[in-house]
N, C-alpha and C positions, 0 to 999 in steps of 0.2 A: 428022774427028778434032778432038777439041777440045782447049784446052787441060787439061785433066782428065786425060787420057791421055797425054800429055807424059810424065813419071814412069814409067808405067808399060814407055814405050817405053823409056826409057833403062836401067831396072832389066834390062831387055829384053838391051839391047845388051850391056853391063857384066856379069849374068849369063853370056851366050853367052863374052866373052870369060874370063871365069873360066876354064868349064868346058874351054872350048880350052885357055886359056892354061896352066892347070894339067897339063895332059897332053903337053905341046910345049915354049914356046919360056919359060916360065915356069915349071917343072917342078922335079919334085925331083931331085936329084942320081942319076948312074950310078956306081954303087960298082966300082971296078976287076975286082974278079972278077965280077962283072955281078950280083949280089946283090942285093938291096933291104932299104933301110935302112926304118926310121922314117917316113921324109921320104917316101920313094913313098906310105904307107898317111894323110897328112896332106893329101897331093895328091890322094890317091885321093878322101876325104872332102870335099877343096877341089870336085871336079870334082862329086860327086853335091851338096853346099848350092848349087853355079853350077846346075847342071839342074834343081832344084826351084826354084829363085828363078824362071829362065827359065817354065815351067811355069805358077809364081803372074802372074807378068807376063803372060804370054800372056792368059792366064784375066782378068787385070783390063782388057785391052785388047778382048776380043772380047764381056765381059759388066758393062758400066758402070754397072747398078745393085749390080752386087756390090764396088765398085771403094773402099768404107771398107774393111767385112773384109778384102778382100783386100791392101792396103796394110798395113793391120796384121801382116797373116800375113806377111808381108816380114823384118818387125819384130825376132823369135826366129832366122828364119834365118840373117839378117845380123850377130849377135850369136854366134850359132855358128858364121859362116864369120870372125869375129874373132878366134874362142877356138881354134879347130880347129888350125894349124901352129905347134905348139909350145907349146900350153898339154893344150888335150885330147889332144892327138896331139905326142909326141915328136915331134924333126926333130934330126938331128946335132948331135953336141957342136961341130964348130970350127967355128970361126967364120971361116975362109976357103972354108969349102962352102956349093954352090949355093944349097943348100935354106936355108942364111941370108943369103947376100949378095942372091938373086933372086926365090926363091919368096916367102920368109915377108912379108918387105917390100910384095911386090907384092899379096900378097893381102890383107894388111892395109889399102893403101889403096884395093883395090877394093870388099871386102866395107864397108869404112866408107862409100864413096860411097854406094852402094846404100844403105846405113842410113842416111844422109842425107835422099835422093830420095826412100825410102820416109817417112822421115816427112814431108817435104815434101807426099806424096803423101796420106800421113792428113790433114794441115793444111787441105789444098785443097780437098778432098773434105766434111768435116765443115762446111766456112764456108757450105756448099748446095747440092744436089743432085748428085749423079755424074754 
């Protein structure tokens, strides 16, 4: 493993943790009559942009010539896992619920790491060969 792939392990990790974390211990609120709000279908979306990130990471870890494009393709994801709980996807109005005080927070500074990493990841890659 080089340092090349560094990035893509971490998008790696940080993705996985989305995808859990948005379904469990970072999740969107349980509405008293056990309904679903807003916030579960924000979460929902959180979970599927964490499994395709995972997915792209994978892919840039086990095919290293492909590892610009695939960085880039990080790119858009990570930008819609910033917009996703609560811009494209409603999440409850108060602002003493979960899905504001835990979720939205959390995901915004996961999804931004990953947009980080990933451009770190274009950076690195571009300076000479994959």
């Amino acid at each position: 493993m080089n340092k090349k792939s560094i990035p893509a392990l971490i998008v790696l990790l940080l993705s996985i943790l989305i995808a859990i974390g948005s379904q469990t211990f970072l999740g969107a609120c349980v509405h008293e009559d056990g309904g679903f709000g807003a916030c579960h279908w924000a979460a929902r979306g959180a979970l599927a942009l964490g499994a395709a990130q995972a997915v792209i990471a994978l892919l840039a870890l086990v095919l290293p010539m492909q590892r610009p494009g695939l960085y880039t393709a990080l790119l858009p994801v990570s930008v819609a896992g910033l917009l996703t709980p609560g811009t494209l996807i409603d999440i409850c109005r108060m602002n003493t619920m979960r899905c504001r005080m835990v979720m939205r927070p959390a995901m915004l500074v996961l999804f931004a790491l990953t947009l980080a990493v990933a451009v770190a990841g274009c950076l690195m890659t571009r300076r000479g060969n994959a």
